[in-house]
N, C-alpha and C positions, 0 to 999 in steps of 0.2 A: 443217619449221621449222628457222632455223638461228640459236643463240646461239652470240656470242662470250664468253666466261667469262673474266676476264681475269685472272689471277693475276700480279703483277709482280714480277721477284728481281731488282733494281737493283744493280750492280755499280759504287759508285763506289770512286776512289782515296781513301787513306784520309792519304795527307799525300806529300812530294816523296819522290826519289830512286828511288823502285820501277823498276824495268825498263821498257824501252821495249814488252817483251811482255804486261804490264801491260793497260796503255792500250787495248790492242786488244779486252780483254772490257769495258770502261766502258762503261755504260749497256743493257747486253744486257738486252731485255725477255723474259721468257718466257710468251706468253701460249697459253692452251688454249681452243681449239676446240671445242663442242659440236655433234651434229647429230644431230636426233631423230625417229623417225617411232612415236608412239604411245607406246608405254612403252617402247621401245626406243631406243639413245642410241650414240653413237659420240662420246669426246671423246680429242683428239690434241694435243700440243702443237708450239708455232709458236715461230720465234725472230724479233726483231726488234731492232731498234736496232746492230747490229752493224757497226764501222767499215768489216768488211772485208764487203762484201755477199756477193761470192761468195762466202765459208765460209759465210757465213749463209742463199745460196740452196741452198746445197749440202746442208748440215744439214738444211734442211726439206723438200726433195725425196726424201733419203734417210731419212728418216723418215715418208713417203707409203709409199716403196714399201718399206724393208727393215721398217717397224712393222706392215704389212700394210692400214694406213688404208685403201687403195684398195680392195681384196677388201672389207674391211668394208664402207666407205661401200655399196658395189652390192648387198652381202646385208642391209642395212638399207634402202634404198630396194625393196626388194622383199617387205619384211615388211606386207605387209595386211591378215594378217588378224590381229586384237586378240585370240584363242583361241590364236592359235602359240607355240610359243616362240621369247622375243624374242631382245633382244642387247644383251649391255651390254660396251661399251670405255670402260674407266678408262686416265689416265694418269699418271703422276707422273715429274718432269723436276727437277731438282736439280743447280748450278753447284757441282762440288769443285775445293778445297775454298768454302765460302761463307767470304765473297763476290768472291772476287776472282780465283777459280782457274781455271785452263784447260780444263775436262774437265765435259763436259757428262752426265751419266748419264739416259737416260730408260728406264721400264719402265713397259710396255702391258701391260694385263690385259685378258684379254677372257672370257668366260661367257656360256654359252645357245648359243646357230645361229651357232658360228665356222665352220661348214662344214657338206658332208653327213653325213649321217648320224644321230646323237644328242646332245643335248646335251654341249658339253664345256667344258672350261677350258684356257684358254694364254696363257702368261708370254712378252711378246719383250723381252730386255735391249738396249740399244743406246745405246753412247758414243761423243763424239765429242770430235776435239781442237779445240777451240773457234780456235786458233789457225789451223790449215792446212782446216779442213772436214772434214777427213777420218775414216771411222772408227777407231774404236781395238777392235783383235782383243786374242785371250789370245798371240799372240805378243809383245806389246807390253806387256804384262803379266810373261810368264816370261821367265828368261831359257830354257832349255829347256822346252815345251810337252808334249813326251813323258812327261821326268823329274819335270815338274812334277804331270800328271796320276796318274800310277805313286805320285807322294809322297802326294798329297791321298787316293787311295783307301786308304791305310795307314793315314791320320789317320784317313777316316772309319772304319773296321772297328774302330780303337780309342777313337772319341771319339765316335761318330755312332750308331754299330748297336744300343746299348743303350737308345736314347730310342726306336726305332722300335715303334711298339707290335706287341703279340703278333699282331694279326690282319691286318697287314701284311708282305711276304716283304723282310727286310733285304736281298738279295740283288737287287734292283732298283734299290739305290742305283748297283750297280756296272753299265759305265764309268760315274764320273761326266762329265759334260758340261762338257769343260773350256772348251770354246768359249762355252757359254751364258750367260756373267757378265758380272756390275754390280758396279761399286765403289759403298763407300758411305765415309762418313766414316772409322771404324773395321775396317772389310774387304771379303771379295769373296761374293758370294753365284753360286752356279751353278746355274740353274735347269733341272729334266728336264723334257723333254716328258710329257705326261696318260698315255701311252700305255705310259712307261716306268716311273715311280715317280707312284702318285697316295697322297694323303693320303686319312688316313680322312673328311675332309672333302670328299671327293671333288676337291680342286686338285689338281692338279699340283704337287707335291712340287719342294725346294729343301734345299740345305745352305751353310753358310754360316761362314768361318773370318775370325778376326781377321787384320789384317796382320802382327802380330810373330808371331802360329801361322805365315805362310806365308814369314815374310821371308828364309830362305836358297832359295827358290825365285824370288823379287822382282828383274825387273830394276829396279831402282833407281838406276842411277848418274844423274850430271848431266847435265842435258837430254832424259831420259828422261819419258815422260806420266806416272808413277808418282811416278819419284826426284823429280821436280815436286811433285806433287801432297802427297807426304808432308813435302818440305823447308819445304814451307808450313804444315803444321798444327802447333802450338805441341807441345813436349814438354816433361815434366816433367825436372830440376826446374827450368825457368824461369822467370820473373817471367811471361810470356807465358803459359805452361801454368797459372798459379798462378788468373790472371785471366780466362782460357776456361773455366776449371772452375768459377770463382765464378757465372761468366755461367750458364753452362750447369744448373748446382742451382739457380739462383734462376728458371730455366724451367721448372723441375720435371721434367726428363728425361734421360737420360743419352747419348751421341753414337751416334747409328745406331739407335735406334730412335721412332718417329711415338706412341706413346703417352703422355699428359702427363699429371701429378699434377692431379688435380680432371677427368679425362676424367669421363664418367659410365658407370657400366658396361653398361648398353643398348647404348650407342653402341658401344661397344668391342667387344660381344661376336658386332654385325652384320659389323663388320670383321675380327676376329681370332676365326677357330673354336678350341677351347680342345684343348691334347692330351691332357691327361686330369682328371681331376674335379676340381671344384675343392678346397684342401687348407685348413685352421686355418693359423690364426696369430695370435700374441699380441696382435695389433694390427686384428685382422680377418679376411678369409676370404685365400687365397693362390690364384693365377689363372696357368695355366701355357699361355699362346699356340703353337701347331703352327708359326707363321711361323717357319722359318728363322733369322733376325735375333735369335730369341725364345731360340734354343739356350744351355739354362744359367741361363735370364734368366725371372722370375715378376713378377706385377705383384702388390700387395695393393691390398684394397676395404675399403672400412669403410662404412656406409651408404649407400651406390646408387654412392660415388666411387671412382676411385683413387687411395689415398693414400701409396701407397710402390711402387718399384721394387728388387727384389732380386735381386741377379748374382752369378754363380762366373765368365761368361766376359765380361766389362768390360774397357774398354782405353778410359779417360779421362784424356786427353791424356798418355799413356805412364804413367799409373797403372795396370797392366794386370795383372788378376788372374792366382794364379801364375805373377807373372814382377819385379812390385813387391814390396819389401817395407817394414818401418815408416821405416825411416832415409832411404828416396828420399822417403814421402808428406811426413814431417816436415819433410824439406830444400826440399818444394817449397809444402807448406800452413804451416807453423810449429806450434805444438804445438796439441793436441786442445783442446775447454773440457770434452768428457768423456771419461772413461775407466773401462773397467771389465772385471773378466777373467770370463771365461766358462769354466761347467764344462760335462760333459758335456750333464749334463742340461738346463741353459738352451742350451749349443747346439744340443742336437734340437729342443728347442720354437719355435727363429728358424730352424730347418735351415739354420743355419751348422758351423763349424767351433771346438772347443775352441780357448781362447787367449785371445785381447782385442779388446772393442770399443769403440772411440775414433770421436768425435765432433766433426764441426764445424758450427757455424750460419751459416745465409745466408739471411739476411731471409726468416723464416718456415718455410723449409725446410732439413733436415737431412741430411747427410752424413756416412755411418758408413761405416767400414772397420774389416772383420773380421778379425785375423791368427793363424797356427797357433802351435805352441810356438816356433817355430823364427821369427818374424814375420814370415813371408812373406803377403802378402798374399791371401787366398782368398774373402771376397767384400767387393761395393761394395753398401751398402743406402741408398736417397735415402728419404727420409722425410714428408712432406707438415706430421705432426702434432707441434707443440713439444714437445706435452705428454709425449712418449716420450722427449724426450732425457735421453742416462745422463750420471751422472756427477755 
């Protein structure tokens, strides 16, 4: 049987003057592809509407063969018997930045009969510059590749090795895979093969750095698929960053990650395996995700929901933890409607940081920022429920 699923990210202009390079993603459809034999599923995504067909034939032929569709498709038409183990390919495609950006990111997930042998799991990351077709490597990314890799495994032994849990060898992170990455709004994720680093969830394992963690490694200058990509997304303190952040809390979730305030936590807990138990919190239980994207970053539940998002490693719209402090957020939200200083002991019980926390509302949902003595900013906490605002 074959379903079409059509999921649409419509790319229009948003008023005159824009670039002539612009124009060329207007109307990009991106629709996904399902194909199923029994309980078994293969879905892929397709691009369509695209002025320039050839980048558009080209994208989707190389995403047949570099996402591996084609292998799959033929080990799923051979799955007959309803006892075996099956095959699931998931997809997820996303135009950076949304909606108007040149850079396509897709990553394939696949689980069960990827091949011979035993059950396994495998992540394929794959961009493209929507403008020329063509893909986009980690050379196009660093400005050196070498240096770039040498720096990231620094970060991770300093930033990374201490979340790995105990029955896991840290020592698997290294080389990381610098070739194996996906940008996302707020940074680059590098995903290891099953074989190299698996999670205790048995995936295949990922780590994953903000953009301002990586940005003296970032080729970024102008006309660059990157320096692009970031000159587009609003920075604080802007009128533009002021208003993407407003958008952004009043969606209930924070930039780079797929989990939203009122998720239900069943739901959440099929998709995201947890990496370690879940913890108290003032406001409900605390929920800490193995995904990658998760690093630093706890979700809270309060009756079957999600009702808050808690971060140390946030980077909203250049409000970016340890690296903002109180006088950027102020210059680019205006002042708090709460405030209030924290001591020790209430900071252990929100497992934040001694200091202050100040508050703003957005139609229904709340937005706090936590700062140390020094007011640099240390975490971002979005909040579902009115009834907790301070101040």
């Amino acid at each position: 049987m074959r379903a079409k699923l059509i999921s649409v990210l419509i790319i229009a202009l948003l008023g005159t003057g824009w670039l002539t390079a612009f124009a060329q993603t207007e109307g990009i459809q991106v629709e996904y592809v399902t194909q199923q034999q029994g309980n078994s599923s293969v879905t892929y995504p397709q691009l369509s509407g695209m002025p320039n067909t050839f980048a558009q034939d080209t994208i989707n032929r190389s995403i047949m063969a570099d996402g591996g569709i084609t292998s799959y498709l033929a080990m799923l038409s051979a799955l007959t018997d309803p006892a075996a183990t099956g095959l699931k390919v998931s997809a997820h495609a996303e135009i950076l930045p949304a909606p108007m950006g040149n850079l396509l990111a897709v990553r394939m997930v696949a689980e069960g009969r990827i091949g011979p042998g035993r059950p396994g799991y495998a992540v394929t990351p794959l961009m493209y510059n929507l403008l020329t077709g063509q893909r986009v490597h980690a050379k196009d990314f660093f400005v050196d590749v070498s240096t770039a890799a040498g720096d990231i495994e620094a970060m991770i032994a300093r930033d990374v090795e201490s979340d790995v849990s105990a029955y896991l060898s840290a020592g698997a992170l290294y080389p990381v895979p610098i070739k194996q990455l996906l940008a996302d709004e707020v940074g680059i994720t590098f995903f290891y093969d099953q074989a190299q680093y698996t999670t205790l969830s048995g995936r295949s394992g990922a780590v994953h750095f903000l953009y301002d963690d990586l940005m003296p490694l970032l080729h970024t200058t102008p006309g660059s698929v990157l320096g692009d990509l970031l000159q587009k997304i609003p920075r604080a303190p802007s009128s533009e960053a002021a208003q993407a952040i407003a958008q952004t809390v009043q969606t209930g979730t924070l930039p780079g990650l797929s989990i939203t305030l009122g998720d239900a936590l069943d739901e959440v807990l099929v998709h995201y395996p947890m990496l370690t138990d879940p913890d108290g919190f003032p406001t409900g239980t605390k929920y800490q995700p193995e995904d990658a994207s998760w690093r630093g970053t706890a979700f809270i539940e309060a009756n079957g929901r999600v009702t808050g998002i808690l971060s140390n490693r946030a980077s909203l719209y250049g409000l970016t933890t340890g690296k903002a402090d109180r006088e950027l957020v102020v210059q680019t939200l205006g002042q708090p409607v709460g405030s209030i200083a924290l001591d020790d002991q209430a900071a252990m019980q929100y497992g934040m940081v001694a200091g202050a926390l100040e508050s703003y509302a957005y139609q229904g949902n709340t937005l706090y920022f936590n700062y140390d003595a020094d007011s640099t900013l240390r975490y971002i906490w979005l909040s579902l429920d009115e009834s907790h605002q301070i101040g």
